[in-house]
Structure formats: C-alpha cells, structure tokens
N, C-alpha and C positions, 0 to 999 in steps of 0.2 A: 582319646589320649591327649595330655595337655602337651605344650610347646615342652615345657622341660624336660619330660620324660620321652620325649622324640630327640630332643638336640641328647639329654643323656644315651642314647641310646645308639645315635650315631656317633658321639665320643668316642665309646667304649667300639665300635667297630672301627673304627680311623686309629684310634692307638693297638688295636690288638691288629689290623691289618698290616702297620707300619712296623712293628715291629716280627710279625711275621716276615714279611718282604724282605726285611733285614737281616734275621736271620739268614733266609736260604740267599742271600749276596755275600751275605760272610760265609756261607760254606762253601759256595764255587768258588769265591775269590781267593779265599785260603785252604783249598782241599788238600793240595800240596804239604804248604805246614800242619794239616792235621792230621796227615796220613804219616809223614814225617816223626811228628812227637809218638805216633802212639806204637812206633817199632822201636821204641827204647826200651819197651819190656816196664817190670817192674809194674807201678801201679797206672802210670799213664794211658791203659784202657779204659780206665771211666772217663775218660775228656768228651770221647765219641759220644758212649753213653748218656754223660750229664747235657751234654747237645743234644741229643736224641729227644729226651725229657723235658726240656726247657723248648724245644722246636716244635713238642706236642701238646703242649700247655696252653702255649700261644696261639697256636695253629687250631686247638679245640676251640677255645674261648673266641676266635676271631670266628670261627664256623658259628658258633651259637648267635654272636651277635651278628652274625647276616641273617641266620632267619629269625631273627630275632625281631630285627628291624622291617624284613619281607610281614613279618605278621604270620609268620609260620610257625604254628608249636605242635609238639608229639601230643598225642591222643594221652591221656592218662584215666588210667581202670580204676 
C-alpha cells in the first residue's frame, strides 16, 4: 500500500471519527432541547429521526474506516 492511500485512509477515519464523537456530544449535551422540540407535536418528530440518520451515516462510515485501516475486509463470494 503506498503512503498516500494510508494517510487517505487514516483521513477519512479521523474525519468520520470526529465527527461521530460529535454528534453523540451534541446529543447528551442537548438531550433536553431535543426531547423538548419534539413534544410540540405537528411535524417536529423527524428531528430525532433525521439525528437518527445522520448519526448512522457517520457512525457506518467511521466503522468501515477502522477496518478498513486495521486491513480488515468481509470475505466476498
């Protein structure tokens, strides 16, 4: 594997980490206000949701870039 596709590679684990990390700090830190917004009724149940979505996006994609980086990949048939 060359240098650049190593440092790529730990990029994309350091941004998708950081910004996982992120996420789950902004949702204990504001669990309150989020719990908050979404007993107004109306459409404000997809907040949780679109959090939901966005927290598993990130959170996939940081998982693949650790094994990614370990040199660990699924078996393909």
């Amino acid at each position: 594997m060359t240098h650049t596709a190593t440092r790529t590679k730990l990029a994309r684990l350091g941004l998708f980490g950081i910004v996982t990390v992120l996420l789950y700090l902004l949702m204990f830190l504001f669990e309150d206000a989020i719990v908050g917004v979404t007993q107004h009724g109306h459409w404000s149940f997809f907040i949780p949701i679109a959090f939901a979505f966005a927290f598993s996006y990130f959170h996939g994609h940081f998982t693949g870039s650790f094994w990614d980086a370990m040199g660990i990949r699924a078996n393909q048939h």
